[in-house]
N, C-alpha and C positions, 0 to 999 in steps of 0.2 A: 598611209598616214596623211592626215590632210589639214592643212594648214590655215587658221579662219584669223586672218591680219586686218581687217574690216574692223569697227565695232563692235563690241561684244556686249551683248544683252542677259544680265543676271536674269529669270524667273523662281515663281515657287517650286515650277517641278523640272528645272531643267535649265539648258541654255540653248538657242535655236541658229546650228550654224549659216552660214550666209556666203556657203561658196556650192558651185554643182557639181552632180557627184558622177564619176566615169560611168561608164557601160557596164553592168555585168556581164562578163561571157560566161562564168562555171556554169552550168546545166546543175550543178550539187552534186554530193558522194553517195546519192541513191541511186544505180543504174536500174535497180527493175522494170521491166517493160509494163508491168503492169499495175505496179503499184506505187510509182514515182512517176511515169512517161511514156509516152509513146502513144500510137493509135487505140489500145484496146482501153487503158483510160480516158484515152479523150473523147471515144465514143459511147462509150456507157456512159460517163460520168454529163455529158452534153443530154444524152438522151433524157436523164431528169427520170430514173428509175425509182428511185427513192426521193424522201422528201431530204433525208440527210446525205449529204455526200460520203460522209464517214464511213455509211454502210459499207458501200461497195471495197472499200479500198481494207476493212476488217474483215472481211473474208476469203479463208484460205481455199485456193484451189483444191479439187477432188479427183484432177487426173494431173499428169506429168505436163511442166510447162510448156514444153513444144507440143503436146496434143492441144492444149487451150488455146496456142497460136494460131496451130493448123486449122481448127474450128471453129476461130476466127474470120481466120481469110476464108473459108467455106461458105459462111453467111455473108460475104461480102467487104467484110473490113467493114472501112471507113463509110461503105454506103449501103449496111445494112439497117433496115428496119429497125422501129423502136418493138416491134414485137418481137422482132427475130434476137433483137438484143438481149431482152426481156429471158426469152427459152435459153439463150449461149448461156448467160449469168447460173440459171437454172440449173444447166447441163455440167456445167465446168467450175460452178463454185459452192461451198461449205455455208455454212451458218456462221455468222458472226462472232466472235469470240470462241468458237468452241476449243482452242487449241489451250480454254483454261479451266481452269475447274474449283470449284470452292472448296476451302480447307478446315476443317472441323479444328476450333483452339482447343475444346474438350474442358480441362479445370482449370486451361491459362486464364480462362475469360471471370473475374471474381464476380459473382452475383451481387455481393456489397463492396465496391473497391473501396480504399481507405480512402480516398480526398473526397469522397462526400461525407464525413464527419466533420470537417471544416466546414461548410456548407450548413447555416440553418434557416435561410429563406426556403419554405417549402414547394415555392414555384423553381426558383433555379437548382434547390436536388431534385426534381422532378427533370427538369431541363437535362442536367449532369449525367441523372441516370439515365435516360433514355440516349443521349449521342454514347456514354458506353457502350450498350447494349446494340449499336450497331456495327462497333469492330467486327462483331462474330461472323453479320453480314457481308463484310467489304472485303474479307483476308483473299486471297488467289495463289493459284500456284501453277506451273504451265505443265502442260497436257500435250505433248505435241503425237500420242498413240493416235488419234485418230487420220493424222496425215500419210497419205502413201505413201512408201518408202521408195515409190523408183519416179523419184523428180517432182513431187507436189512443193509447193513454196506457200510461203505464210508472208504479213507483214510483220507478223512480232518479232520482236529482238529478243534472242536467247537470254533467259534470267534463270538464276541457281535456286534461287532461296521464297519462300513465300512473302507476299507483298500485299498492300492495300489499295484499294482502287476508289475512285473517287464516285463510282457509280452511273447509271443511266447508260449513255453513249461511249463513255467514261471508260473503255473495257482494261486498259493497262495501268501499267503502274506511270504517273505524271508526277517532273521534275520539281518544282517548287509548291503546289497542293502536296510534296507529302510532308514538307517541314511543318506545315500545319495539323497533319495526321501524326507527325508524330510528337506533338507538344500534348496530343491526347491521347495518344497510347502511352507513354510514358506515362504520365496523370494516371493510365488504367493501369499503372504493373505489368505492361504486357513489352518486356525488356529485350527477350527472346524474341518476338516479331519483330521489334526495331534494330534489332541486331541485323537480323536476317534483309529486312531493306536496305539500310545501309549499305550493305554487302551488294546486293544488287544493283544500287546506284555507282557502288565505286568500282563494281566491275564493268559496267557501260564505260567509264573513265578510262580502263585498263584498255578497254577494244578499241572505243572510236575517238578520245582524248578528250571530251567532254563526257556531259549527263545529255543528253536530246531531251528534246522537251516532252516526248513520250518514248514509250518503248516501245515506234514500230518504225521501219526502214525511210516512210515517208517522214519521219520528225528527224530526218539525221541531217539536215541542212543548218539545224538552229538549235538553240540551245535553250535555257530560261532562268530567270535569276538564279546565278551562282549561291543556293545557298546549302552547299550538301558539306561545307566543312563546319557551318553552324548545327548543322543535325548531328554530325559528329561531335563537339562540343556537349551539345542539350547532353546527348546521350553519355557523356561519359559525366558530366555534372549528376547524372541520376545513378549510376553505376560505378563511378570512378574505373572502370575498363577502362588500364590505360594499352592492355594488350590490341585494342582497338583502334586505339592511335595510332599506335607504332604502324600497324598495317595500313591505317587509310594514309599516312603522310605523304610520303611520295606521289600516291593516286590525286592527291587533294595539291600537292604541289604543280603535279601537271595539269591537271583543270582550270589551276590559274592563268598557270602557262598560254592557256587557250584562253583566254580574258585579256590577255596580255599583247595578246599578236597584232601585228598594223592595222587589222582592218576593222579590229574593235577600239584599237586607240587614237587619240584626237590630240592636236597640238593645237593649244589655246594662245594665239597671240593677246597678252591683255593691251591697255593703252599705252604702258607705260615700257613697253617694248621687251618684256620679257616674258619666256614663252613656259604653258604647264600643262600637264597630261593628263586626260581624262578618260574615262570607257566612255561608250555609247554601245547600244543593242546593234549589230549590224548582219543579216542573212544573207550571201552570195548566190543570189537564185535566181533565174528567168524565166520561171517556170511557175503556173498558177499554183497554189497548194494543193493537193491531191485531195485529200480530206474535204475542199470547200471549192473543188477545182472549175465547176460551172460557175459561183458566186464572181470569183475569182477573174477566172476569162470575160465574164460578161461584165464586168469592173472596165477590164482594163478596154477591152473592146470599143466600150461606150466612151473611154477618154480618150481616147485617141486612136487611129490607125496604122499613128508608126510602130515596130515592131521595140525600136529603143525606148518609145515612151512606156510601151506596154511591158518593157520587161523591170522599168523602174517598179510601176506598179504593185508587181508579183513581189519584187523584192522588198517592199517598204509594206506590203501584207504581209510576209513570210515573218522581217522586224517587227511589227506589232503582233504576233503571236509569242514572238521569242520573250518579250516583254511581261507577259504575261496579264496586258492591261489589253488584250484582243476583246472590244476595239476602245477606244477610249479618245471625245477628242483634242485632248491636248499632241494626237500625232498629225492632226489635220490643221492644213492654213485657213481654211477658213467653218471655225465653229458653228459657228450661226446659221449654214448653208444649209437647206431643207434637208429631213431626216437619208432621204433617199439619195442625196448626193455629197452628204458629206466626206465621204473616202476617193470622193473626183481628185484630192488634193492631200491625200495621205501623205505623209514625208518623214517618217518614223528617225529613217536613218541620219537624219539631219539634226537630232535633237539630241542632247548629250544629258542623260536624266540621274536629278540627283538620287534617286533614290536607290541607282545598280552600284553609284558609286560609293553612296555611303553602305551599302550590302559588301564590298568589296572591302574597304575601308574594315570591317569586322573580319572578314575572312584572312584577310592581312594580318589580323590582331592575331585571331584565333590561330594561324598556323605560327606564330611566336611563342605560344604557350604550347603548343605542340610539340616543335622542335626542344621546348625545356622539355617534357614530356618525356619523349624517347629520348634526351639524353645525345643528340645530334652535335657528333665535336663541331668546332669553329670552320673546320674547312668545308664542311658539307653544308652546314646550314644558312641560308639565305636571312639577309638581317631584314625580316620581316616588318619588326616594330617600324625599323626607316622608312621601308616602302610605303605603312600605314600614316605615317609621318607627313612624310611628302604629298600624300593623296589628299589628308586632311588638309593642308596649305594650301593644294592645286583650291580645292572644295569652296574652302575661304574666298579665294582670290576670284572665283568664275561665279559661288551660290549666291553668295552671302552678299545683300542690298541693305547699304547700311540706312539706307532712306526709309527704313519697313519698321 
């Protein structure tokens, strides 16, 4: 928790703290050698095999992990060739996503859904119809037969139920893109697939006490706007499932839980000497992101040589992902700085943004009509409305310029 007794500076998107931030030591809760850390990532992913970083770390091994080890140091390790690189990736890994496979909706998918009867601009039902007709395209379900059974490793994270993907590079199911997928599957009647995500989202919650901002072992360091109790919500507004509730409450209690912990909360001294609590996006990591992890190191490389500076770096990258405004520069001090150096000055973690707060400020709401919902006596239920209460005052007291 960190304490900003200095001046405090309202903005539109935020408030900008004005104290410095410790060291991170966590390494993150992804151990994998090869898809989190270590030599055999940092030497593919340096070699510049791909134009995307993404690739390499979305596909699954084709032998057991200690053979891809051994096969590693065989070529050398860390001073093998970019060709010899090039054939190990070849010998020791899968295709890209294969560990999913697309899911036929069959008569879920309605050829004329009902909400374009409301609809009589003939450019925007044309519009309507056509992002319909691409759920059929996006639906996924995971596939893990093709992986060997004695020791091959994936980066996916285990999911029960079919899910939407956001497409292209896109391969899993992602954290706050699907609140937007599912404000249009609902729209399409397809009630049953949003069941089934939800489901998937709040068992991620069950296993690792958040949503990750994707579903692969390397997004398990960060999180992304909290908004999987508002999905909950949408979806029972269109179903009244309140049997749905009752099941996500507890999972959507603990997610906050993890919104809630020191290192995402901020104590605001204002001028007038009393002090309020706010979230901020905040990543625990000293490690480039895997996914972007040459961008990344050669980021931090270029700004400096010490290893504390370079591990701010990594971290205040990892926060503007978690953000979900990757990259956007209201997380940089200085905007104005040519295109190619503006992230010299990234500082994500230092920015307390109104916009997670007021997402939170709903989620607060939403789990008070929850807990009516299920029916939750007085001793178990948390007086939500107050927490949303209070958050709104904190909001007041840090956003709101009344000079505007």
């Amino acid at each position: 928790m960190y304490v900003h007794n200095k001046r405090w500076l309202p903005v539109f998107l935020g408030v900008l703290l004005g104290v410095p931030l410790p060291v991170v030591e966590s390494k993150g809760p992804c151990d994998s050698p090869i898809y989190c850390q270590g030599d055999i990532l940092h030497a593919v992913q340096m070699a510049k095999l791909y134009p995307d970083d993404k690739t390499f770390v979305d596909k699954p091994t084709t032998k057991p992990l200690s053979q891809v080890q051994a096969n590693f140091a065989h070529i050398g390790g860390l001073n093998a060739s970019r060709d010899a690189l090039s054939q190990f990736v070849a010998d020791n890994f899968g295709t890209e996503g294969s560990e999913l496979k697309p899911v036929d909706l069959g008569g879920q998918l309605s050829s004329a859904p009902a909400f374009l009867n409301n609809v009589s601009d003939p450019l925007l039902r044309a519009f309507g119809q056509t992002v319909h007709g691409f759920w059929g395209q996006l639906v996924r379900e995971q596939d893990l037969s093709l992986l060997c059974d004695q020791g091959c490793v994936s980066s996916m994270l285990p999911l029960k139920y079919h899910f939407v993907v956001p497409g292209g590079r896109f391969r899993e199911i992602y954290y706050w893109d699907t609140y937007f997928t599912l404000e249009g599957i609902l729209r399409s009647g397809l009630y049953d697939l949003s069941k089934s995500i939800i489901r998937d989202l709040l068992e991620l919650v069950n296993v690792n006490g958040f949503v990750p901002n994707g579903a692969r072992v390397y997004y398990l360091d960060r999180s992304q706007p909290p908004l999987l109790a508002l999905m909950v919500k949408l979806y029972y507004e269109y179903t009244g499932d309140s049997a749905l509730v009752v099941e996500a409450l507890p999972l959507l209690q603990k997610e906050l839980a993890f919104w809630q912990a020191n290192h995402h909360q901020v104590a605001i001294t204002k001028s007038d000497g009393t002090v309020v609590q706010l979230t901020r996006y905040y990543v625990d990591t000293d490690q480039p992101r895997p996914e972007a992890y040459a961008k990344d190191y050669e980021l931090a490389h270029n700004v400096s040589t010490d290893p504390l500076v370079q591990a701010d770096i990594y971290a205040d990258m990892a926060t503007g992902a978690e953000t979900g405004w990757d990259y956007s520069t209201r997380w940089v001090r200085n905007p104005n700085a040519p295109a190619d150096k503006l992230l010299y000055t990234i500082r994500t973690r230092q920015v307390v943004p109104v916009e997670l707060n007021a997402i939170l400020y709903q989620v607060e709401q939403a789990l008070a009509e929850f807990v009516d919902v299920a029916n939750c006596s007085a001793t178990t239920a948390i007086d939500y409305r107050a927490l949303a209460r209070t958050r709104r005052g904190a909001m007041y007291d840090v956003f709101y310029d009344q000079r505007s």
